[in-house]
C-alpha positions in Angstrom: -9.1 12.7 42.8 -5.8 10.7 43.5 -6.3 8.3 40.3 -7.5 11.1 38.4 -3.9 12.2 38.8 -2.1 9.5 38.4 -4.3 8.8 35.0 -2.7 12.9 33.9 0.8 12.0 35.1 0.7 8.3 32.9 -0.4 9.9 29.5 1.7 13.1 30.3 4.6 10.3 30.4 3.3 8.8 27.8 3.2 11.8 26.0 6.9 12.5 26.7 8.0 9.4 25.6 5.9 9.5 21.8 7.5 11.3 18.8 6.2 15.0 18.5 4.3 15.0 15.1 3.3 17.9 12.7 0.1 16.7 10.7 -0.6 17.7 7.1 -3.9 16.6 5.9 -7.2 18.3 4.2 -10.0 15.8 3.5 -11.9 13.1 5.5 -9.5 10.6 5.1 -6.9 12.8 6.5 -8.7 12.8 9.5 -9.4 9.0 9.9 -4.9 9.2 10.3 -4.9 12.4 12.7 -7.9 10.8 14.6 -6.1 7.8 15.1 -2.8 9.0 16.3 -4.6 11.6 18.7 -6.2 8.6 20.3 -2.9 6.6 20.6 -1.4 9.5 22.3 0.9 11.2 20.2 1.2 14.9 20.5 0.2 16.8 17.7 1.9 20.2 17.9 0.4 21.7 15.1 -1.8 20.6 11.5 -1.3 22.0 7.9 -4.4 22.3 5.7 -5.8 23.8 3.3 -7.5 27.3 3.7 -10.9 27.7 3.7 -12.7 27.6 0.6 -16.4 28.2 -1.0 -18.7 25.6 -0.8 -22.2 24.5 -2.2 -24.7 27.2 -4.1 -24.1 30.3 -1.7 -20.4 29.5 -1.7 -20.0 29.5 1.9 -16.2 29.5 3.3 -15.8 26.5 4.8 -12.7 24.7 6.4 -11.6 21.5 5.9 -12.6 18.4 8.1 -8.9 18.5 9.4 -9.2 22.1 10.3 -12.5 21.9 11.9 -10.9 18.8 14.2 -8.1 20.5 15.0 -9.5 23.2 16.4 -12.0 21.8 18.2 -9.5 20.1 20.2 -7.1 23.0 20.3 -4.7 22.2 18.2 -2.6 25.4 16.1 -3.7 25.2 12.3 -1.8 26.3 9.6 -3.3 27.0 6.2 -0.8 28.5 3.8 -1.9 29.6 0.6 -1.0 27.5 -2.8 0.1 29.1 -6.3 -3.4 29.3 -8.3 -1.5 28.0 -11.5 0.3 25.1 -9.4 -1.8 24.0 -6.6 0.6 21.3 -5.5 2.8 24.8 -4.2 3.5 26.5 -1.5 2.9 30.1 -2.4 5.6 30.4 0.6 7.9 27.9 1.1 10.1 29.9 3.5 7.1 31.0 5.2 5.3 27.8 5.7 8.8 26.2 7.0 8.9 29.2 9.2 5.5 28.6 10.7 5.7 24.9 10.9 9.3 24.5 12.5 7.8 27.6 15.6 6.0 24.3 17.0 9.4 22.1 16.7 8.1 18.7 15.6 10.0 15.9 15.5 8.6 14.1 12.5 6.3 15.4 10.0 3.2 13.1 8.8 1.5 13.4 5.8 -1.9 11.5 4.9 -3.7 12.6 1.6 -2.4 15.8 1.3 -2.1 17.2 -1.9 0.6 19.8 -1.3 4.4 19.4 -2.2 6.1 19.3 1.6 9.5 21.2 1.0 12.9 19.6 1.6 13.8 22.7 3.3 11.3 22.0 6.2 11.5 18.1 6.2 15.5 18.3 6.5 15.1 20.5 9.3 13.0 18.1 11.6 14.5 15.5 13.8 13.1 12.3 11.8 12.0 14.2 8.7 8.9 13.2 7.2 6.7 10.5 6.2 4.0 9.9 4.2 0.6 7.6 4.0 0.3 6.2 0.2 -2.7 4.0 -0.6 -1.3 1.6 -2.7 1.8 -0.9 -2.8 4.5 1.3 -3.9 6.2 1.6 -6.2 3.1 0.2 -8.3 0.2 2.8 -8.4 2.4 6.3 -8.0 0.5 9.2 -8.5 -2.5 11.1 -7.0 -5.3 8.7 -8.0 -4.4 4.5 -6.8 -7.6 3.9 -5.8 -9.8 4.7 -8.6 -7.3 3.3 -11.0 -6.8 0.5 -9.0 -10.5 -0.4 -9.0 -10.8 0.7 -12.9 -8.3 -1.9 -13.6 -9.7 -3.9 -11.8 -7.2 -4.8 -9.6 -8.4 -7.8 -6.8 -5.2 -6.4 -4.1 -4.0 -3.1 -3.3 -2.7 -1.9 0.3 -1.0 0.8 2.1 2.6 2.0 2.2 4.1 4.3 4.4 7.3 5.9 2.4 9.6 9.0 3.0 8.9 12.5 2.2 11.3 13.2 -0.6 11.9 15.9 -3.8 9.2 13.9 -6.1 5.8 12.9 -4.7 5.8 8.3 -3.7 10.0 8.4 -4.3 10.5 8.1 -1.0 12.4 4.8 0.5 9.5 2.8 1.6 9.2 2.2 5.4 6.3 -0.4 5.7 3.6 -1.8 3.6 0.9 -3.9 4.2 -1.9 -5.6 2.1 -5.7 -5.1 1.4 -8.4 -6.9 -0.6 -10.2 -5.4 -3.1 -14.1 -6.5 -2.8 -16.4 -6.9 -6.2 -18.7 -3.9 -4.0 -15.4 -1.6 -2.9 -15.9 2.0 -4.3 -13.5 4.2 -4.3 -15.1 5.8 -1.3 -14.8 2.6 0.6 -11.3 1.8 -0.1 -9.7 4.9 0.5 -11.9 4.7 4.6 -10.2 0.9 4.7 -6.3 2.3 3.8 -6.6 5.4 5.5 -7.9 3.1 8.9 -5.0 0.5 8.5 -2.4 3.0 7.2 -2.8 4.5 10.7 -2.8 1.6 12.6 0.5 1.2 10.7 1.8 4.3 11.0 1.3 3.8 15.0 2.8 0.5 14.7 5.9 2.1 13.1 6.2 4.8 15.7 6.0 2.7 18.8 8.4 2.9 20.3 10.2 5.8 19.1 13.6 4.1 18.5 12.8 1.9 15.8 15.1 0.9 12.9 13.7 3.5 9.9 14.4 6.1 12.8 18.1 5.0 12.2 18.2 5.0 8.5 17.7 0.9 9.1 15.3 -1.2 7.3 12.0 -2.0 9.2 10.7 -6.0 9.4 7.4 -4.7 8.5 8.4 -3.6 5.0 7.2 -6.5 2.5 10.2 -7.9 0.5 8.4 -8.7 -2.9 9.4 -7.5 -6.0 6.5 -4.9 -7.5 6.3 -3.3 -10.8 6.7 0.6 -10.8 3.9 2.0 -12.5 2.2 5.8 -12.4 -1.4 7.0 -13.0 -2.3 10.0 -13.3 -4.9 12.9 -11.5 -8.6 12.2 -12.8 -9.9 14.7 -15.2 -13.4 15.1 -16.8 -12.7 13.0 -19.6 -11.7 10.2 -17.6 -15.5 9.4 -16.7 -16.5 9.2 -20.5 -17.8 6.2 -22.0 -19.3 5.8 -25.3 -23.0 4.8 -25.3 -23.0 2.2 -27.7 -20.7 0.5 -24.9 -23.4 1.3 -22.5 -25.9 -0.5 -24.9 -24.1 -3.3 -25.4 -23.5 -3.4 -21.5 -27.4 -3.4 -21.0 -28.3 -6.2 -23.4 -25.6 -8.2 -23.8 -23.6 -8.0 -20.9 -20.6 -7.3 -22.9 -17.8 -4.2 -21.3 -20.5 -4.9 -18.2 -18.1 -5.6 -15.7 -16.1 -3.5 -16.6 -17.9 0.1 -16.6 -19.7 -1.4 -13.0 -16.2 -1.2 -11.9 -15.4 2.0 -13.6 -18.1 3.6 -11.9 -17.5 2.4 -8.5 -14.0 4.0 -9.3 -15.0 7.3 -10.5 -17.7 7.8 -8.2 -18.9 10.4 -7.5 -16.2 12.9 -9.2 -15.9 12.8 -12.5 -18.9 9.7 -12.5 -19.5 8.2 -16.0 -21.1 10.4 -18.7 -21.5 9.8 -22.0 -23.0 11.5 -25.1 -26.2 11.1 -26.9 -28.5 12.6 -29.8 -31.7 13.7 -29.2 -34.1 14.8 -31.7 -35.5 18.0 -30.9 -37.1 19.0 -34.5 -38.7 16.2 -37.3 -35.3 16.1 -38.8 -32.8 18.0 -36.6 -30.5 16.3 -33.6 -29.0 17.9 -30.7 -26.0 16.5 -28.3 -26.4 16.6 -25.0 -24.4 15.0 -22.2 -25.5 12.3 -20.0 -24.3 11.3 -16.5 -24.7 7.9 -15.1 -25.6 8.4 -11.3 -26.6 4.5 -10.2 -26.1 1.4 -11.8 -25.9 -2.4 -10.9 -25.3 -5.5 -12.7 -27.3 -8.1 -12.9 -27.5 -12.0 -13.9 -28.8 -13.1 -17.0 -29.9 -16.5 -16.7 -30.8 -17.1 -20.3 -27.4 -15.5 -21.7 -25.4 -16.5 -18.8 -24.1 -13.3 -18.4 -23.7 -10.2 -16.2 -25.7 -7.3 -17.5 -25.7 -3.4 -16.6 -28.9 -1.9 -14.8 -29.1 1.7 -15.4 -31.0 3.1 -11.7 -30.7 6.9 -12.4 -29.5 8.7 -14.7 -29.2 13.2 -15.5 -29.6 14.7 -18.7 -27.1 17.9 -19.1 -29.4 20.8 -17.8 -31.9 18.3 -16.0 -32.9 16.8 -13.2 -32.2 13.1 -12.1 -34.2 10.9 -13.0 -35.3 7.3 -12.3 -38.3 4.4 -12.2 -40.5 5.5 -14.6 -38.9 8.7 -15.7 -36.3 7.0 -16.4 -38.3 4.5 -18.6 -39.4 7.6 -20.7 -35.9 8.8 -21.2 -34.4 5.7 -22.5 -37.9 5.3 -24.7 -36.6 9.0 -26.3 -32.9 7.3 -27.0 -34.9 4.8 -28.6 -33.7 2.3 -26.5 -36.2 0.0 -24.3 -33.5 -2.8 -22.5 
């Protein structure tokens, strides 16, 4: 029983000595972050998510990953409502400042959340804010580095922690550091490998609580070289299309095939690759229908010495997936046999 207190009174130190932090997050890798710091110790005096919303075919309400964490392990949740026109708004700044600054953090994290953080709270806490960004800013601004990253196919990309400010990634960056990009990485899988070492950064940074960025001093851990500043934008539908005589050519000859293998490791699963195809539904009449690429791989052709696309499964617009030997049958109706 005696250790047993000693073990409360160290982390309750511990505790005390640790900047108070106000989370804002939403998805999985929001909670890879929160996770992370809760283990390290840090208190987390409230989180800010996004409400509950409808999910699968009976449109079930359902909170985020964030909110399902936090509450589990008693934490105060806060899920203020957005504009529906401008989701990136608080419906409420003044409310939402209101509700945040009741807990009094001293810094305010942010970690893949897609809400605009107003400079009326941020000015009011201690330390202001920071934020987790998945690439090396300034390259890759915007709300989609990874997928572009991978699209372009990019062989380094990293994590940067940088200051909340009036436009989202304009912060003053605070720390960086690097991460390969693997021929396999989807966008899945980068996002879980930033996320993980943007914490362990992020816990680097804040330990202890008197480092230099907490003056409005440079930290050593931010990297020195000279990047480009470039921006990419949200994904849309239309970012996933590709033509099919690309995909064709991909098949046979190996030509564009590396490059739609990474496009769909990028854009997996949302918006995927799709393209558009005739099918003949009458002697002499065609109809367009739209067809999503679910699986693919590449794979060596020894007698053309080239990488060529595998199409594993594919769904025809109002279909089913299909693949094996449906998916033989299909391709035989697009009269194309690779």
């Amino acid at each position: 029983m005696k250790n047993s207190t000693n073990n409360n009174k160290t982390i309750e130190q511990l505790n005390n000595k640790l900047i108070k932090l106000a989370f804002f997050g939403t998805p999985d890798y929001s909670l890879i972050v929160l996770e992370s710091l809760f283990a390290a110790g840090f208190p987390i005096v409230c989180v800010v998510t996004k409400p509950p919303r409808p999910i699968g075919r009976k449109q079930i309400l359902t909170p985020t990953p964030v909110s399902v964490w936090a509450e589990k392990n008693k934490i105060p949740v806060l899920t203020p409502q957005s504009y529906p026109d401008k989701p990136w708004l608080f419906a409420s700044e003044d409310e939402t400042t209101k509700q945040v600054l009741k807990f009094q953090p001293e810094l305010l994290v942010s970690a893949d959340y897609t809400q605009k953080i107003p400079m009326s709270l941020v000015e009011q806490v201690k330390y202001s804010g920071l934020n987790i960004h998945p690439s090396l800013l300034p390259a890759y601004r915007g709300p989609a580095p990874v997928p572009w990253a991978i699209a372009n196919g990019e062989k380094e990309t990293g994590v940067s922690l940088v200051t909340l400010a009036e436009k989202f990634d304009a912060g003053k960056v605070i720390a960086q550091e690097k991460e390969k990009i693997s021929p396999t990485d989807t966008t899945d899988s980068l996002l879980t490998k930033l996320f993980t070492k943007g914490g362990e950064l992020l816990i680097k940074t804040l330990t202890p609580p008197n480092l230099p960025f907490l003056k409005g001093e440079e930290s050593p851990l931010f990297m020195k070289e000279r990047v480009r500043v470039s921006y990419y934008p949200r994904l849309t539908r239309d970012t996933g299309f590709e033509p099919w005589e690309n995909i064709k050519e991909a098949i046979t000859t190996g030509k564009e095939a590396i490059r739609i293998d990474r496009k769909w490791r990028a854009f997996h699963p949302w918006p995927g690759i799709w393209t558009k195809i005739k099918l003949k539904v009458q002697s002499s009449k065609f109809e367009e229908k739209r067809l999503k690429i679910l699986k693919l791989h590449l794979t060596m052709n020894y007698e053309l010495r080239t990488m060529n696309l595998v199409l594993d499964e594919l769904q025809l617009e109002g279909k089913q997936p299909v693949s094996g030997n449906h998916l033989t049958e299909l391709l035989s109706h697009l009269n194309f046999n690779p």
